[in-house]
N, C-alpha and C positions, 0 to 999 in steps of 0.2 A: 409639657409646656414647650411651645417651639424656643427653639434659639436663634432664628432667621433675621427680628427682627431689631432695627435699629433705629434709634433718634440721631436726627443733626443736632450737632451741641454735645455736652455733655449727656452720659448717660445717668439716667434718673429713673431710681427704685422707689415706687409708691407702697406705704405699705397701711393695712388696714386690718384693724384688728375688730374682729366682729363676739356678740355672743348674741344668742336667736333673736336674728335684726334681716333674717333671708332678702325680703323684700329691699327693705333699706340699703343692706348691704349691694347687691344690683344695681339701685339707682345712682350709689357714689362707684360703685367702678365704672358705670357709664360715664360717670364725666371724668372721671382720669384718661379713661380712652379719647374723650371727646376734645382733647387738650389743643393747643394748637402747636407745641409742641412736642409732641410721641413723648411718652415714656419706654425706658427701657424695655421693664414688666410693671406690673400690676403682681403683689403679693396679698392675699388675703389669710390672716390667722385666723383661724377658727377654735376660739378659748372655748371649747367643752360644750358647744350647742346641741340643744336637743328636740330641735326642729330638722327640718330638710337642708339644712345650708350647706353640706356638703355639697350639693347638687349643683348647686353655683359652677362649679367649676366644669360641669358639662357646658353651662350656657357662653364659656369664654373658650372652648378647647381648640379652637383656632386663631387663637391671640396670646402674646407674649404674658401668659396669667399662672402664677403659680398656687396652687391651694394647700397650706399647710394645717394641722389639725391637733387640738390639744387634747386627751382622750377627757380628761378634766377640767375644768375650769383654772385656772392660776393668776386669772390677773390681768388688768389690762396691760401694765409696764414689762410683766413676763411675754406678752402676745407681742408687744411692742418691739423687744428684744430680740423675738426667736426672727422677727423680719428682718429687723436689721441683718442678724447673721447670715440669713439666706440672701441678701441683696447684695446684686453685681454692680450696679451704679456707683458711680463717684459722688451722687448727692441721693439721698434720703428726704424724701417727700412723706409725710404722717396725714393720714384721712380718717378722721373716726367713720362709723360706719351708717350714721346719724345724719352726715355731714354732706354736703356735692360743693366740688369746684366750678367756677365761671371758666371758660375756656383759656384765658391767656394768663393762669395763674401759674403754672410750671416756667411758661417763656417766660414772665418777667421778672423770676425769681432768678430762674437760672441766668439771666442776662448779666444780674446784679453780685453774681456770685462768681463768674467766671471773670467780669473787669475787677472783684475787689479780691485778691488772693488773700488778705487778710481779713479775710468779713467770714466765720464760718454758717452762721444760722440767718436765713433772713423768712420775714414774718411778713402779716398786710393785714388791713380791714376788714371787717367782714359786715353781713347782711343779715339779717335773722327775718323769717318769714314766719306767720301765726293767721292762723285759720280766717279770723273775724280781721284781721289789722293789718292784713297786706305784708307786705315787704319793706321793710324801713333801713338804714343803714345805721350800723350801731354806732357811739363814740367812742372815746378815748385817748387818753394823750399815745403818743408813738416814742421811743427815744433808738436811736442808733450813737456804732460808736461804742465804747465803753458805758455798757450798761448796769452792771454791777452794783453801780451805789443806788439807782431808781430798785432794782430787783430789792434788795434789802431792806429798801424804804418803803414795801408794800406791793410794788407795780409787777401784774404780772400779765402775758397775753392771755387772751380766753381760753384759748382750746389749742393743743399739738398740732390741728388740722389749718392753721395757719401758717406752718413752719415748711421750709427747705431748709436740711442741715447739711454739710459735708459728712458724708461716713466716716472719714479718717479721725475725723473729732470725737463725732458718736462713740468711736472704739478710742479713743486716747481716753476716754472721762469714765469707759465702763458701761455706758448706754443707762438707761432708768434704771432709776433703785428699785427692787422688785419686795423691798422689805415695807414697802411703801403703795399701799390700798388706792391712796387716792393723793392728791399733790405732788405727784412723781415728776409731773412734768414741766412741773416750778424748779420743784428740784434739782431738774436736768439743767434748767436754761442758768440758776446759779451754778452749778460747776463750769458748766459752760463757759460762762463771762468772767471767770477768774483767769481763762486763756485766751481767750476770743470777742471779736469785734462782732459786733450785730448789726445790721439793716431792715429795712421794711420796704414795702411797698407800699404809699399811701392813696388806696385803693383799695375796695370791696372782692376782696377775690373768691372768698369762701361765702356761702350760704347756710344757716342754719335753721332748722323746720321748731316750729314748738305748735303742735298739734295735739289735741284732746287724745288721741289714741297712744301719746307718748309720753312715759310717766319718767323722771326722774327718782331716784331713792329717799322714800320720805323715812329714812332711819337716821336722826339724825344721831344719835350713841355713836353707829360707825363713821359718821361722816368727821362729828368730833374727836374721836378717838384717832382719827387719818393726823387731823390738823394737830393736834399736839406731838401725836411721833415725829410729825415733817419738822414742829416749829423746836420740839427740845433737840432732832440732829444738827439744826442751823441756830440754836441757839449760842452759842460761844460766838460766831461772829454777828449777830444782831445785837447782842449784850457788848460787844466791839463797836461797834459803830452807834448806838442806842443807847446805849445803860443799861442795868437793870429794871429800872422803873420803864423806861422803852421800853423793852423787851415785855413785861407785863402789861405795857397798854394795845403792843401791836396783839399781843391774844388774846384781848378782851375781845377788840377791833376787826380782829378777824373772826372770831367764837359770832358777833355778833352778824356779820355779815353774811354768813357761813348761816345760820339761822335765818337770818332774813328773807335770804335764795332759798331756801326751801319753804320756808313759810309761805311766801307768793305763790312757789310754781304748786302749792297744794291748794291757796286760794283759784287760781287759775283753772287749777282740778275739780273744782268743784268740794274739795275737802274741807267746808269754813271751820268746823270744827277744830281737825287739825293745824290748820293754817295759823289760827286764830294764836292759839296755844304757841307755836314756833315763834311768832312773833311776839308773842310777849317775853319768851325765853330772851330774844333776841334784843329788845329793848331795856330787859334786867342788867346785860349785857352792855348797853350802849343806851343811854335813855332819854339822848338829846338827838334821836336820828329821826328827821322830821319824816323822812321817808316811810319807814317802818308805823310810825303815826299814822300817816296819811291809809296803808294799806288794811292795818288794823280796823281803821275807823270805816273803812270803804267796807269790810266785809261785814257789817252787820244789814248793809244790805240788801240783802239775798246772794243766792248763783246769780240772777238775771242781771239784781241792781250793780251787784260787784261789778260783772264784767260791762254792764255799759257806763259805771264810774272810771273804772280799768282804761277803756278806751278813750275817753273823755282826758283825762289825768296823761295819756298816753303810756300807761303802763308802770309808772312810777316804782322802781322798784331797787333789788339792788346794785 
């Protein structure tokens, strides 16, 4: 990896943790490259893939690209980790491998981070693009500032691949819990905001693809089995802030949600069967969510009818 070169501004470590996503993985270190303000490097982990993705690292071998490798798989929040350790930046930029940035997503993070010394994680909007429906921009509320009691209260950003963090922080809190499958990086952002001030950018900076050839994990045991480890380590202070009766409706609330998202994106799969089923788990779960209703009702039908109900509804989902 060269060491030559240099960004103006702050320097800025991207890191990207892949597992057999070769193609994919390319397309988003293009657009880190593609930035309009340089990064430092480009790091990509490579958790245990058993495709060609080492080879990656031919196609950047005269660019600031580092390729690190797991001989086994451990994890996204483990892959997540071993980057931060290797990065020489003073800010930590996270790109899943799924994911491309808009060009001026580094600059206006970084802009926002070097005038607030007390701001250490800032976030932004994003886009999600799908086959048949274009490119839409997604919602949700934003909070900066002491975000702590929102984090608690349910709100979480969508994806790592939104975030600039300071390193210094990342290493004050211990970076992602690695004892932790999947919700790690909720996780993160609560330890986070027990020290730290938050910002966004409110703007689409990230793009995410949801295309037929790209499957999410329709195993929902481990998906469930994630969100209760996440929600019993953070349970003492939810049951603080919540109650106990809180506390058991935010994990119905979540079980249900958590259900829901998979239900759809298996309906979307063309899986009505499966789908079907998720959803109904998920409305046992929560049995007033019109949404869930509406997506149930849409899959009988067919593949064809679903998805030009799907479009029509604009995707309604969770």
């Amino acid at each position: 990896m060269s060491r030559s070169h240099r960004p103006e501004g702050p320097g800025i470590s991207v890191v990207i943790p892949t597992h057999n996503r070769v193609r994919m993985t390319a397309r988003a270190v293009d657009s880190a490259f593609a930035q309009t303000l340089a990064p430092l490097e480009v790091i990509v982990v490579d958790d245990g893939s058993t495709d060609d993705t080492r080879r990656i690292a031919e196609r950047y071998a005269d660019r600031p690209f580092l390729y690190l490798r797991n001989d086994t798989s451990q994890g996204a929040a483990a892959a997540r980790n071993r980057g931060i350790e290797a990065a020489r930046g003073e800010l930590v930029a996270f790109l899943d491998s799924d994911d491309v940035w808009l060009p001026e997503k580094l600059e206006r993070q970084a802009l926002l981070l070097t005038q607030q010394p007390d701001v250490a994680a800032v976030y932004c909007r994003h886009e999600v693009e799908e086959e048949q429906r274009g490119t839409r921009a997604a919602g949700g509320r934003l909070f900066r500032g002491d975000v702590r009691a929102e984090l608690i209260g349910g709100w979480c950003p969508a994806t790592t691949s939104l975030f600039m963090v300071r390193r210094s922080a990342l290493r004050e809190v211990g970076g992602f819990d690695e004892r932790l499958r999947s919700f790690h990086d909720y996780d993160l952002w609560l330890r986070l905001s027990e020290r730290h001030r938050f910002d966004y950018v409110d703007e689409p900076l990230v793009r995410f693809f949801k295309h037929s050839g790209q499957r999410i994990s329709l195993d929902p045991e481990r998906r469930l089995e994630a969100l209760d480890r996440f929600l019993e380590k953070w349970r003492p202070v939810i049951e603080q802030s919540l109650g106990p009766n809180g506390f058991r409706r935010r994990r119905r609330a979540k079980r249900a949600s958590n259900l829901k998202r998979l239900g759809v994106e298996a309906l979307r799969q063309g899986e009505l069967t499966a789908g079907r089923a998720l959803l109904a788990r998920s409305l046992r779960e929560r049995p007033t969510d019109p949404r869930a209703w509406i997506q149930l009702a849409a899959s009988f039908a067919g593949r064809r009818g679903y998805a030009a109900l799907r479009r029509r509804l604009g995707g309604s989902a969770a």
